[in-house]
PyMOL commands that place a pseudoatom at each C-alpha (Angstrom):
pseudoatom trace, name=CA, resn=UNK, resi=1, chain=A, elem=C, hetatm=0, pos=[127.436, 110.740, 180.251]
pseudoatom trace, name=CA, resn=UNK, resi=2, chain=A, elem=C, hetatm=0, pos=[129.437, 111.193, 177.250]
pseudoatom trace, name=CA, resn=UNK, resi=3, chain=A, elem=C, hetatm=0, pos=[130.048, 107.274, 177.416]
pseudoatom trace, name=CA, resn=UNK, resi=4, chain=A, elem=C, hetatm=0, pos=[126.899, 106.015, 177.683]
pseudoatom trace, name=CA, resn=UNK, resi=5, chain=A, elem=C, hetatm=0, pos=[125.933, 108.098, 174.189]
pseudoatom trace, name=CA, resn=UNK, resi=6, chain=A, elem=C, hetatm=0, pos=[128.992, 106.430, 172.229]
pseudoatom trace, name=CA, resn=UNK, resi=7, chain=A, elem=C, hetatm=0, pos=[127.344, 102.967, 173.605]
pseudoatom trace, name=CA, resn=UNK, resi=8, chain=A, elem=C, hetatm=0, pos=[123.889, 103.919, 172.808]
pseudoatom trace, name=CA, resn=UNK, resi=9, chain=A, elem=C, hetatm=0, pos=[124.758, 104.940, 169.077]
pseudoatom trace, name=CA, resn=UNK, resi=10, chain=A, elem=C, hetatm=0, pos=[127.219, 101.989, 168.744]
pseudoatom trace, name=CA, resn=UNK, resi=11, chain=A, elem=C, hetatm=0, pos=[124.468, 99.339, 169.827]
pseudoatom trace, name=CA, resn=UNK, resi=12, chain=A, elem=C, hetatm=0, pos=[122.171, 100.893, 167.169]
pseudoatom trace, name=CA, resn=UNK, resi=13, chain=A, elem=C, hetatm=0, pos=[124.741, 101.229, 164.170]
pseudoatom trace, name=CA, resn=UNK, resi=14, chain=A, elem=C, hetatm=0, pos=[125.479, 97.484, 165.337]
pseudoatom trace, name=CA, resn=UNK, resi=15, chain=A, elem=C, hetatm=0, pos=[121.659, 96.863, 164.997]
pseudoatom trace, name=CA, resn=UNK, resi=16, chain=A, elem=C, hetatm=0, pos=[121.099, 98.312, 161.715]
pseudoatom trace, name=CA, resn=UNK, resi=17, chain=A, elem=C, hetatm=0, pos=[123.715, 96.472, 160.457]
pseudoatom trace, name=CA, resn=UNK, resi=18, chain=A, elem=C, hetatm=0, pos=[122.925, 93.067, 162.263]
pseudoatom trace, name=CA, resn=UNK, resi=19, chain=A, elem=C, hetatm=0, pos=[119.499, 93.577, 159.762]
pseudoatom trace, name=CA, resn=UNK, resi=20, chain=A, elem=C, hetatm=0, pos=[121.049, 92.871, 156.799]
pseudoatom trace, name=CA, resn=UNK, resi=21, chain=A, elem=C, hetatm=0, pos=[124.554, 91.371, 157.428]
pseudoatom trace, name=CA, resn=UNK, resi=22, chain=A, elem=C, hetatm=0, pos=[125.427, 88.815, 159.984]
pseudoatom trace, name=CA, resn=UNK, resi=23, chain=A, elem=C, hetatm=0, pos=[122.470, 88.986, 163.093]
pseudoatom trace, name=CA, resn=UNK, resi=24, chain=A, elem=C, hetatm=0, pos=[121.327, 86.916, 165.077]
pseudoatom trace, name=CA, resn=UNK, resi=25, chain=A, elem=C, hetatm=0, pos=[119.052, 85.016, 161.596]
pseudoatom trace, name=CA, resn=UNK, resi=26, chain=A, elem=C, hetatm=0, pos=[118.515, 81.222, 161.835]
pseudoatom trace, name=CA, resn=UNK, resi=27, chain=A, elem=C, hetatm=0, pos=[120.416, 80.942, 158.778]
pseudoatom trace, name=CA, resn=UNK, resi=28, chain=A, elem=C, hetatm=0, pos=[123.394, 83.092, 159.951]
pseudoatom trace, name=CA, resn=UNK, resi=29, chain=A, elem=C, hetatm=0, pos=[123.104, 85.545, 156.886]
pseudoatom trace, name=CA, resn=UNK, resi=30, chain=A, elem=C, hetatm=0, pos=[120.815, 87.788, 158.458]
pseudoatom trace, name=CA, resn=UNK, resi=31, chain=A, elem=C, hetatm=0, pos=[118.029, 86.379, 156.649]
pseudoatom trace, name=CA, resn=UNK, resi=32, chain=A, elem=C, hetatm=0, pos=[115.417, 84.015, 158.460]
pseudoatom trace, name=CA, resn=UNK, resi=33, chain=A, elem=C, hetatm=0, pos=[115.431, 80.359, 157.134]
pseudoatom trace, name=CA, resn=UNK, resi=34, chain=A, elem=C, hetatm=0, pos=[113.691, 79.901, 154.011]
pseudoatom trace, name=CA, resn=UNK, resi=35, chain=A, elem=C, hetatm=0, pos=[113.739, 83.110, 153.329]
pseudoatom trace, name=CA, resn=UNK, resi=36, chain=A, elem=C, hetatm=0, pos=[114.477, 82.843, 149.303]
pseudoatom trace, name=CA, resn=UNK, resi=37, chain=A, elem=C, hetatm=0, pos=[111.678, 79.857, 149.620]
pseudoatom trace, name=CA, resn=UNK, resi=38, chain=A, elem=C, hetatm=0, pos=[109.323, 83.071, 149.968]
pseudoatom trace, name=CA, resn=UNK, resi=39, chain=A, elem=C, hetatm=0, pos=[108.065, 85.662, 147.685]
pseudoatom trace, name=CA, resn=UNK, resi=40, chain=A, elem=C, hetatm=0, pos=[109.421, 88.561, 146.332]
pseudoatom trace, name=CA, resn=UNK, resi=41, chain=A, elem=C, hetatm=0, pos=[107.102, 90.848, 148.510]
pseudoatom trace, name=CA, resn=UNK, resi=42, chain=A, elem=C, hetatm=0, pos=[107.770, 88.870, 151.710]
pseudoatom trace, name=CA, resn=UNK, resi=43, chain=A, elem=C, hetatm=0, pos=[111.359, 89.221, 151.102]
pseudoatom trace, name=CA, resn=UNK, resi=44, chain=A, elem=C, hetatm=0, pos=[111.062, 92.880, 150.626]
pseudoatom trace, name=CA, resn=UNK, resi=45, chain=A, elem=C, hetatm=0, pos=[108.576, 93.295, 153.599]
pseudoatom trace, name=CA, resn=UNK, resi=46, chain=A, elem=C, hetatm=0, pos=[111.394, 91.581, 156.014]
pseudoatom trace, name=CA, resn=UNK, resi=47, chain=A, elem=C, hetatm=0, pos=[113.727, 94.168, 154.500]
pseudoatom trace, name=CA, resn=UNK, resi=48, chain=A, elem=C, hetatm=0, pos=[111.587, 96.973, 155.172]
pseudoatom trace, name=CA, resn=UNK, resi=49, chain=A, elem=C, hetatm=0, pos=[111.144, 96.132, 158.499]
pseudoatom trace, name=CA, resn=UNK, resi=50, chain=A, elem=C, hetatm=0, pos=[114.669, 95.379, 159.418]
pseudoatom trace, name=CA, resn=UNK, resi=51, chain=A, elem=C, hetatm=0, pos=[116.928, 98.241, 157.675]
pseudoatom trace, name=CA, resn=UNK, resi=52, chain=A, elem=C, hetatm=0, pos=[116.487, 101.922, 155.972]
pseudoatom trace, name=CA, resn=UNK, resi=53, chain=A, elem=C, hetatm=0, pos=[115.041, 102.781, 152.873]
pseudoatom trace, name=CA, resn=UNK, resi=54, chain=A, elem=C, hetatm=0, pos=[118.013, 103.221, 151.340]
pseudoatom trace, name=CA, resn=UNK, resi=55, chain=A, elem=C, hetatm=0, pos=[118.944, 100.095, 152.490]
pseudoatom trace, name=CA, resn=UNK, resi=56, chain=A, elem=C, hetatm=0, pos=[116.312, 98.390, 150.597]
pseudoatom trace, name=CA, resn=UNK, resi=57, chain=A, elem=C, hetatm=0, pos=[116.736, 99.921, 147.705]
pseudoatom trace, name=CA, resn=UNK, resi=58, chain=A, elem=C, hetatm=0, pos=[120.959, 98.544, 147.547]
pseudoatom trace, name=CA, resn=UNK, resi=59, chain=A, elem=C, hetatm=0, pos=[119.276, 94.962, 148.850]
pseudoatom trace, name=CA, resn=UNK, resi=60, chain=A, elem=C, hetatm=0, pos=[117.051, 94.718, 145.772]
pseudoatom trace, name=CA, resn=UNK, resi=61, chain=A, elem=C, hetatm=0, pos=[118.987, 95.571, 143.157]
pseudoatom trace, name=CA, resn=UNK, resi=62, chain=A, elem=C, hetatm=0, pos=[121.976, 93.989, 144.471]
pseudoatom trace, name=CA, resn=UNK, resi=63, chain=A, elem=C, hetatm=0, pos=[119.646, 90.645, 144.903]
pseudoatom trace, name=CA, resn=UNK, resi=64, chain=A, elem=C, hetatm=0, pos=[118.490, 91.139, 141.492]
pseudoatom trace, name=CA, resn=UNK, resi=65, chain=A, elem=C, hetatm=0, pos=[121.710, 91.410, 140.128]
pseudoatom trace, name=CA, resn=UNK, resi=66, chain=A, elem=C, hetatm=0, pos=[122.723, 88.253, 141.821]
pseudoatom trace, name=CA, resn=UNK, resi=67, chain=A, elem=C, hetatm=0, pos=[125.503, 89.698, 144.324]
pseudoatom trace, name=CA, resn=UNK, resi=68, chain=A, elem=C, hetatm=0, pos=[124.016, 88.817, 147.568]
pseudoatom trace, name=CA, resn=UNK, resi=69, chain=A, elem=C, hetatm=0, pos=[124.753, 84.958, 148.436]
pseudoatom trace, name=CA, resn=UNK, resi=70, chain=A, elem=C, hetatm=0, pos=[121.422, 84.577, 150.851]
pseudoatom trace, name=CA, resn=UNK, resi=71, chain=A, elem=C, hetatm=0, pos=[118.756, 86.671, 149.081]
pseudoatom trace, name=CA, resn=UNK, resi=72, chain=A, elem=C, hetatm=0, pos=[117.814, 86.366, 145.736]
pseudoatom trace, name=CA, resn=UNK, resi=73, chain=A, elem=C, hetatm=0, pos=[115.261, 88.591, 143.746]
pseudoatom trace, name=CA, resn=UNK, resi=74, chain=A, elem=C, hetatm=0, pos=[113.100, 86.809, 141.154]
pseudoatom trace, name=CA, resn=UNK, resi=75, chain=A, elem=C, hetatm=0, pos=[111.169, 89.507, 139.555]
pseudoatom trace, name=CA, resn=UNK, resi=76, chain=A, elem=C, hetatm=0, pos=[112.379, 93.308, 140.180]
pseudoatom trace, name=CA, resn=UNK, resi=77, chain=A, elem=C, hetatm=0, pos=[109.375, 94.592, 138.899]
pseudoatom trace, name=CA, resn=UNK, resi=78, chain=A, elem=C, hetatm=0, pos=[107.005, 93.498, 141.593]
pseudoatom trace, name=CA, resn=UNK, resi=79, chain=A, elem=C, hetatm=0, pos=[110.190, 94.162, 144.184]
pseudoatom trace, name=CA, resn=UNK, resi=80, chain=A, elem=C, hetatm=0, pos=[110.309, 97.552, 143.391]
pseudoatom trace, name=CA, resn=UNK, resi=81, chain=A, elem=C, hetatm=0, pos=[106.576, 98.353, 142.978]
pseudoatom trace, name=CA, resn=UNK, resi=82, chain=A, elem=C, hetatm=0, pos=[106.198, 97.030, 146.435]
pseudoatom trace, name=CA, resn=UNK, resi=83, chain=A, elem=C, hetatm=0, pos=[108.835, 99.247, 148.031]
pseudoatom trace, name=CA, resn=UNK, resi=84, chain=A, elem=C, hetatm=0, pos=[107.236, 102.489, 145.757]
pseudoatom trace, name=CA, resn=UNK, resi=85, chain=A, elem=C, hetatm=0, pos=[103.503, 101.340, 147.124]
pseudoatom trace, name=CA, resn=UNK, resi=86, chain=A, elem=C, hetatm=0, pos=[104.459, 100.741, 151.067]
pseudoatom trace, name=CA, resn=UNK, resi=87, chain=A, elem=C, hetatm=0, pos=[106.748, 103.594, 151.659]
pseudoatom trace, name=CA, resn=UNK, resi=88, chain=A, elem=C, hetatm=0, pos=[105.523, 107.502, 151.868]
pseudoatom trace, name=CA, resn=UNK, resi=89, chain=A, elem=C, hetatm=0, pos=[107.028, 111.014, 152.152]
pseudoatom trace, name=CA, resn=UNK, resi=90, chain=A, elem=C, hetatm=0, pos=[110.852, 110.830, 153.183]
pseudoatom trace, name=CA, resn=UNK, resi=91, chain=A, elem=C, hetatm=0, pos=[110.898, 107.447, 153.370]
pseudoatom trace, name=CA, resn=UNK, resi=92, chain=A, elem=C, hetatm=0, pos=[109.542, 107.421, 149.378]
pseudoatom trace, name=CA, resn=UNK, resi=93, chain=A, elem=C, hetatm=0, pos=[111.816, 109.801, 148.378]
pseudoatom trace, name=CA, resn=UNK, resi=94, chain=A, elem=C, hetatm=0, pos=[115.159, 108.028, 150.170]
pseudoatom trace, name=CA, resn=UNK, resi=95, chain=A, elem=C, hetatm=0, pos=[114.410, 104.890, 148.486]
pseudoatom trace, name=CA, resn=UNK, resi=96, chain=A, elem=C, hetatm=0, pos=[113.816, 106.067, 145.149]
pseudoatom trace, name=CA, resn=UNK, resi=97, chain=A, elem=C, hetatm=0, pos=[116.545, 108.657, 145.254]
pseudoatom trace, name=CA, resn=UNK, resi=98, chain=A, elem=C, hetatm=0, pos=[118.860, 105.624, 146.093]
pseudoatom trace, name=CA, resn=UNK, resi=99, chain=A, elem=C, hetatm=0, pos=[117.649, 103.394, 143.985]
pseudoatom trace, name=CA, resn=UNK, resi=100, chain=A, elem=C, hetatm=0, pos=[117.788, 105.441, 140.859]
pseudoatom trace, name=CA, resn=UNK, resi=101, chain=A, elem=C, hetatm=0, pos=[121.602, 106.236, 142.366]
pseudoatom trace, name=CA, resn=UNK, resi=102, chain=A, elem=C, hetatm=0, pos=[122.490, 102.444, 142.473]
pseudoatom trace, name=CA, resn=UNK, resi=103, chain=A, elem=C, hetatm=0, pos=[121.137, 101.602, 139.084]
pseudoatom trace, name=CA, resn=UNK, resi=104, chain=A, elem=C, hetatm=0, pos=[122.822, 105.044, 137.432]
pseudoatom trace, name=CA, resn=UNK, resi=105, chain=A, elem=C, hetatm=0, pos=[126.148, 103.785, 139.497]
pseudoatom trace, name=CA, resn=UNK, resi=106, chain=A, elem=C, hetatm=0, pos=[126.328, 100.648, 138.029]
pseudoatom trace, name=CA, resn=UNK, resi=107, chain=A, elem=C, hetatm=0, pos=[129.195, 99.426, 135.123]
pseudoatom trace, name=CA, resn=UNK, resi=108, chain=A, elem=C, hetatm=0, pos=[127.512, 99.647, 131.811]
pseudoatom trace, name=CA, resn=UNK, resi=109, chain=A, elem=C, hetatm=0, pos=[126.390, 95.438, 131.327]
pseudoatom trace, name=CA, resn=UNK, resi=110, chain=A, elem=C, hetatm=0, pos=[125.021, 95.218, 134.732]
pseudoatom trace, name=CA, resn=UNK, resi=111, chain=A, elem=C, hetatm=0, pos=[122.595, 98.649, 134.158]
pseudoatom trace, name=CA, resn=UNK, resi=112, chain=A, elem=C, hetatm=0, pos=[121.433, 97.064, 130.738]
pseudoatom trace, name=CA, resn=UNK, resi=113, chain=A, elem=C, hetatm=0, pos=[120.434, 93.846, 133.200]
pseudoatom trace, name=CA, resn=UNK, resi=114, chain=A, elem=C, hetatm=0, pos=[118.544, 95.870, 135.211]
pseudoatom trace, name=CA, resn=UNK, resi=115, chain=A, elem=C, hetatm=0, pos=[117.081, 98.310, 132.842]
pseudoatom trace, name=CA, resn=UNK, resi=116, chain=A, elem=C, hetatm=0, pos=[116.070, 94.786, 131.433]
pseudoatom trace, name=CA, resn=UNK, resi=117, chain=A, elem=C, hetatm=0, pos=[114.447, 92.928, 134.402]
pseudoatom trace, name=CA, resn=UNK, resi=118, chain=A, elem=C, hetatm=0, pos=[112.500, 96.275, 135.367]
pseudoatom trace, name=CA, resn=UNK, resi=119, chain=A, elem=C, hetatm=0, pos=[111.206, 96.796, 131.900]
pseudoatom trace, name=CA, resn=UNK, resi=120, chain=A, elem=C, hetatm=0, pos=[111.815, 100.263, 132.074]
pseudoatom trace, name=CA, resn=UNK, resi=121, chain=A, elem=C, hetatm=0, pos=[112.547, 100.216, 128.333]
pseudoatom trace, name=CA, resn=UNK, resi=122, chain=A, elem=C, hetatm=0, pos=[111.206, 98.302, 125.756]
pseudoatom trace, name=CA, resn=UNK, resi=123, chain=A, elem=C, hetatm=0, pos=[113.606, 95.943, 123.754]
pseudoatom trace, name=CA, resn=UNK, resi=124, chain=A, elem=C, hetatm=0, pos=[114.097, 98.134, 120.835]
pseudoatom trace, name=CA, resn=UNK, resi=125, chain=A, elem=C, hetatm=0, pos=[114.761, 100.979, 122.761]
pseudoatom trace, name=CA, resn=UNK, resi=126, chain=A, elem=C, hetatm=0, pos=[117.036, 99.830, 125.398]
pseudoatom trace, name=CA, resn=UNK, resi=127, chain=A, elem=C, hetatm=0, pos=[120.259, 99.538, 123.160]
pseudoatom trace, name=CA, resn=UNK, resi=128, chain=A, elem=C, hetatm=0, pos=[119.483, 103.120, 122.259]
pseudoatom trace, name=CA, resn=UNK, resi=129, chain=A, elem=C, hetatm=0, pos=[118.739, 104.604, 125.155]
pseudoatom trace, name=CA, resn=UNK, resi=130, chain=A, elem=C, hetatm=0, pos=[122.316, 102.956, 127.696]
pseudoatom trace, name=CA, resn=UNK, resi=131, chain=A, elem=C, hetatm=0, pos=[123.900, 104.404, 124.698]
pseudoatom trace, name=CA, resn=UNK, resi=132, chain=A, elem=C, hetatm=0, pos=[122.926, 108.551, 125.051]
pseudoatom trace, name=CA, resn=UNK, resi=133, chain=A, elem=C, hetatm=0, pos=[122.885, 107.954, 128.638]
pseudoatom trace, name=CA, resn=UNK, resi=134, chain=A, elem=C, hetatm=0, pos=[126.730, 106.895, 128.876]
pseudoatom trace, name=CA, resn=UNK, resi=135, chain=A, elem=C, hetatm=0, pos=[128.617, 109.656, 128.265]
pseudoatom trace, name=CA, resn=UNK, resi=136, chain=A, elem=C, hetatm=0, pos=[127.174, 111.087, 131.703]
pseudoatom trace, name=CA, resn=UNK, resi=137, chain=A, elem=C, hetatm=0, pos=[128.324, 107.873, 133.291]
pseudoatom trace, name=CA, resn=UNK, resi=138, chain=A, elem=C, hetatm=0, pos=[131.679, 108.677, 131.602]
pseudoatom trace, name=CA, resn=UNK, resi=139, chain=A, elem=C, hetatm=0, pos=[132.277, 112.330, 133.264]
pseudoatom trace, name=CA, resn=UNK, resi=140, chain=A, elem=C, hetatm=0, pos=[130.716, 111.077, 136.854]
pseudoatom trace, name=CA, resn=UNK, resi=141, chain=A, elem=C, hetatm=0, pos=[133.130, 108.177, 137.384]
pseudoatom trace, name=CA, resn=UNK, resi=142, chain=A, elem=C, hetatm=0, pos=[135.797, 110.365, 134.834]
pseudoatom trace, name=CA, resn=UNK, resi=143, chain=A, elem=C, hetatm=0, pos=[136.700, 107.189, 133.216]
pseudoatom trace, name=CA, resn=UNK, resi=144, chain=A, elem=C, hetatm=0, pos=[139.975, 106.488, 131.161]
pseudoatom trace, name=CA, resn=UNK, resi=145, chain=A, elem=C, hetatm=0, pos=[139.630, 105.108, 127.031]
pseudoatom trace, name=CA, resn=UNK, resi=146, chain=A, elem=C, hetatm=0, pos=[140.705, 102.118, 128.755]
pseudoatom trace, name=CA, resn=UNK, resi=147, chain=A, elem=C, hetatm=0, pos=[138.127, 101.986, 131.587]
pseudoatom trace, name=CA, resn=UNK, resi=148, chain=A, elem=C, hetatm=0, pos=[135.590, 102.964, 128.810]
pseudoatom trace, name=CA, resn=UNK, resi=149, chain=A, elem=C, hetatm=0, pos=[136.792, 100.123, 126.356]
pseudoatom trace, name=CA, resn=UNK, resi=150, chain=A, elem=C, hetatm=0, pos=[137.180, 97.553, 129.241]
pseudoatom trace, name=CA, resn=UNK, resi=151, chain=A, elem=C, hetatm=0, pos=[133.114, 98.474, 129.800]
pseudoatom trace, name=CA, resn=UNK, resi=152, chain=A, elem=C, hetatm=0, pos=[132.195, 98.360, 126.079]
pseudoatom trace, name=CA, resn=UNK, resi=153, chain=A, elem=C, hetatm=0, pos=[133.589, 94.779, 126.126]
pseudoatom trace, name=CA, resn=UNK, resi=154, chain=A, elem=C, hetatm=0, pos=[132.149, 93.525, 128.563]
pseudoatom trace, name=CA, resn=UNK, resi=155, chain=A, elem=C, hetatm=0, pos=[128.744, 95.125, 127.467]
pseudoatom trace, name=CA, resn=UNK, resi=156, chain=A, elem=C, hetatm=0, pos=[128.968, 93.387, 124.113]
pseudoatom trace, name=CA, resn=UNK, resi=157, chain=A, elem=C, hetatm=0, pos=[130.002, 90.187, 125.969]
pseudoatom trace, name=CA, resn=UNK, resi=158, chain=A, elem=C, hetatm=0, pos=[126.255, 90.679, 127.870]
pseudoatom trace, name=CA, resn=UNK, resi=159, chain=A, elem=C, hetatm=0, pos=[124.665, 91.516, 124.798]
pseudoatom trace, name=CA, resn=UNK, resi=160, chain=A, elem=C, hetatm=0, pos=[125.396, 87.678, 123.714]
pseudoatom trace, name=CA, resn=UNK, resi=161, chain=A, elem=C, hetatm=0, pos=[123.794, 87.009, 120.806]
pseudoatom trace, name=CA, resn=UNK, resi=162, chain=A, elem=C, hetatm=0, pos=[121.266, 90.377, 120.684]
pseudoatom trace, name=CA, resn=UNK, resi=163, chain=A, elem=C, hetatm=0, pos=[123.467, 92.030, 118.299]
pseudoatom trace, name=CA, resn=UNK, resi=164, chain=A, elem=C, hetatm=0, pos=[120.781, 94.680, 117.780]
pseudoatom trace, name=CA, resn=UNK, resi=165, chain=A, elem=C, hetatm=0, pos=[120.588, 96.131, 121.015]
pseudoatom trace, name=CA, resn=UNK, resi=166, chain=A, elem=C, hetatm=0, pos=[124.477, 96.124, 121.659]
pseudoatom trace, name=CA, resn=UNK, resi=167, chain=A, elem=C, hetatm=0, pos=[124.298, 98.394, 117.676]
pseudoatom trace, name=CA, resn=UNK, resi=168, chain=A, elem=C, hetatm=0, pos=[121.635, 100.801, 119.217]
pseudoatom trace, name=CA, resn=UNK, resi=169, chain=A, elem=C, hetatm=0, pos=[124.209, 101.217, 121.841]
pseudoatom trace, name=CA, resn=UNK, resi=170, chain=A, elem=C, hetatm=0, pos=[126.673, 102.048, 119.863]
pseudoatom trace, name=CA, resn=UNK, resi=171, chain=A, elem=C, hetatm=0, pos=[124.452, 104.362, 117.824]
pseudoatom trace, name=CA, resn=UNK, resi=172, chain=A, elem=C, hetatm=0, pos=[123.292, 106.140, 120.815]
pseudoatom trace, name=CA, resn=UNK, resi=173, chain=A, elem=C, hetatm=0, pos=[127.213, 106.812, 121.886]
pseudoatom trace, name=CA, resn=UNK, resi=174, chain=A, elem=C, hetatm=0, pos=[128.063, 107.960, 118.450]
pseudoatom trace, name=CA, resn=UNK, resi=175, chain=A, elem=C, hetatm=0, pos=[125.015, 110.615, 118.573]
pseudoatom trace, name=CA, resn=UNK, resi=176, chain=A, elem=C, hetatm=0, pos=[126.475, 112.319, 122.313]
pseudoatom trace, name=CA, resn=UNK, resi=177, chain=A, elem=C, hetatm=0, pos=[130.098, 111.638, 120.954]
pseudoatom trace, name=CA, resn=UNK, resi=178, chain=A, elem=C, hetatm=0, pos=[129.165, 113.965, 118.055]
pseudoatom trace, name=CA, resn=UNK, resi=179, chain=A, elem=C, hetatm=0, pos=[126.314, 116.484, 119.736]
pseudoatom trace, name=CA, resn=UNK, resi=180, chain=A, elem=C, hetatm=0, pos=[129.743, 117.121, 122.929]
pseudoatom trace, name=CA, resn=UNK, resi=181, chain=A, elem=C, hetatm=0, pos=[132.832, 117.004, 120.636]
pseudoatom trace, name=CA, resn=UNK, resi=182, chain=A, elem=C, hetatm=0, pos=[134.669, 120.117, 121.656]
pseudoatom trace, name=CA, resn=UNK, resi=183, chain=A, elem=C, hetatm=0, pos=[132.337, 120.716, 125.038]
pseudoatom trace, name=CA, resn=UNK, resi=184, chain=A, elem=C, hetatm=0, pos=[133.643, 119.373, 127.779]
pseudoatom trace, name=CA, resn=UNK, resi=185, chain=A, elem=C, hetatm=0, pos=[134.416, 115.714, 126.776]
pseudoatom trace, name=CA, resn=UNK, resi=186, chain=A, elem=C, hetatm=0, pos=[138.440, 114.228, 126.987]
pseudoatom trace, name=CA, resn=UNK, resi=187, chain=A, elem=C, hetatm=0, pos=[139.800, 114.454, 123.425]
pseudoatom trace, name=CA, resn=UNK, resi=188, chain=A, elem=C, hetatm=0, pos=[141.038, 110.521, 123.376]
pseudoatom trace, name=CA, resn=UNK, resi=189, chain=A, elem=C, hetatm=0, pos=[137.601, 109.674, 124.121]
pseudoatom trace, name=CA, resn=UNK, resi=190, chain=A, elem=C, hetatm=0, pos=[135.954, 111.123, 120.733]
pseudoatom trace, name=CA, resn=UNK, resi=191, chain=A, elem=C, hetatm=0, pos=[139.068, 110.332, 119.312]
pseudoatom trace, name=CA, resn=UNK, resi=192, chain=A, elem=C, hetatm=0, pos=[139.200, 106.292, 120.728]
pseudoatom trace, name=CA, resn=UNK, resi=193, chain=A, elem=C, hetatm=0, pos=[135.598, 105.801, 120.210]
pseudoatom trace, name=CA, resn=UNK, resi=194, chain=A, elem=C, hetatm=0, pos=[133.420, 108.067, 117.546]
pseudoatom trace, name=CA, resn=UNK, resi=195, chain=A, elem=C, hetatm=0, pos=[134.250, 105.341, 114.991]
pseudoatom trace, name=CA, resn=UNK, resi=196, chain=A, elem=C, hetatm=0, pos=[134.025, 102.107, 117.723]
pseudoatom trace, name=CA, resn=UNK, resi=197, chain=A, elem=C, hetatm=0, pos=[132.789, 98.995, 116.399]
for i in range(1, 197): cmd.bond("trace and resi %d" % i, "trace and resi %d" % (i + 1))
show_as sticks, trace
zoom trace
C-alpha cells in the first residue's frame, strides 16, 4: 500500500514538473511549438494551466528577465495583470506572495529591470526608491562590502548612460546608511559605503 503512494506522488511531482521543464511539448522545452509566436496572455494562460501559482509567478519574471531559453515575456505589465485578474483567493495570494518574493530576491541591476518593465515606479523615482529599499536586501542575503560593491557595479554598469537614476540610488543608500548607523547594520558597510561614488 505504502508503495503504490510513493508511485502516486512521484508520477505527480514528475507531472508538475514535466509542465514547465522537459514534457512531453512539441518543441521539447515544455512549451508547445510556437509558443513565443503567441501573446503574452496566451503564454501565461498555458502556464496557468500547466503548473502552480507560484510557478507562474518564477516563469514570468524569469521570462521577462530573459533567463528562460524557450519562453520569452514581451511586456510584464500585461503578464502580470493577467495572472492578478484570472487567479482568486489562495491561488491570488500564492502568486503574488511569490512574485513580490522573486522580484525582492533578485541582485540589485536585475530588480531595477523589472521595477522598470512593470512601471511600478516612475523614472525619477526609481533610482530613489532601489536605493532606501537596499539596505533590507543587504541584512536578508547578509551580504559582505564585497558582495555589496560587486552589486553596486554591476548596477551602475545597467544604469548605462542614465546617470540620474544610478545618483538617486546612491542618494537613497546614503539616507538608510545614515537613518541605521549604529542600529543593527555591519560597521564596514557604513564605513565602505556612506561616502560611495
Amino acid at each position: 500500500m505504502m508503495k503504490r503512494y510513493f508511485f502516486i506522488a512521484a508520477f505527480c511531482i514528475m507531472t508538475v514538473l514535466c509542465g514547465c521543464k522537459g514534457g512531453k511539448k512539441d518543441s521539447g522545452s515544455g512549451f508547445p511549438e510556437g509558443f513565443n509566436a503567441l501573446p503574452d496572455t496566451a503564454r501565461v494562460a498555458f502556464v496557468m494551466k500547466n503548473t502552480t501559482p507560484d510557478s507562474v509567478a518564477r516563469f514570468i519574471c524569469r521570462a521577462a528577465l530573459g533567463q528562460l531559453k524557450d519562453a520569452k515575456i514581451d511586456n510584464l505589465g500585461i503578464a502580470t495583470s493577467f495572472a492578478y485578474e484570472k487567479y482568486t483567493g489562495k491561488e491570488l495570494d500564492s502568486f503574488g506572495d511569490e512574485y513580490d518574493s522573486f522580484v525582492a530576491s533578485l541582485p540589485l541591476a536585475d530588480k531595477m529591470r523589472m521595477y522598470a518593465m512593470a512601471g511600478v515606479e516612475d523614472p525619477q523615482g526609481l533610482g530613489l526608491q532601489l536605493g532606501l529599499e537596499y539596505m533590507q536586501s543587504i541584512r536578508e542575503k547578509n551580504l559582505s562590502v564585497e558582495d555589496v560593491e560587486r552589486e553596486l557595479k554591476a548596477f551602475k554598469t545597467a544604469c548605462g548612460n542614465d546617470s540620474n537614476t544610478y545618483n538617486r540610488f546612491i542618494i537613497g543608500f546614503r539616507t538608510v546608511l545614515e537613518a541605521d548607523s549604529g542600529r543593527d547594520m555591519p560597521k564596514a558597510i557604513y564605513d565602505k559605503f556612506i561616502n560611495y561614488e
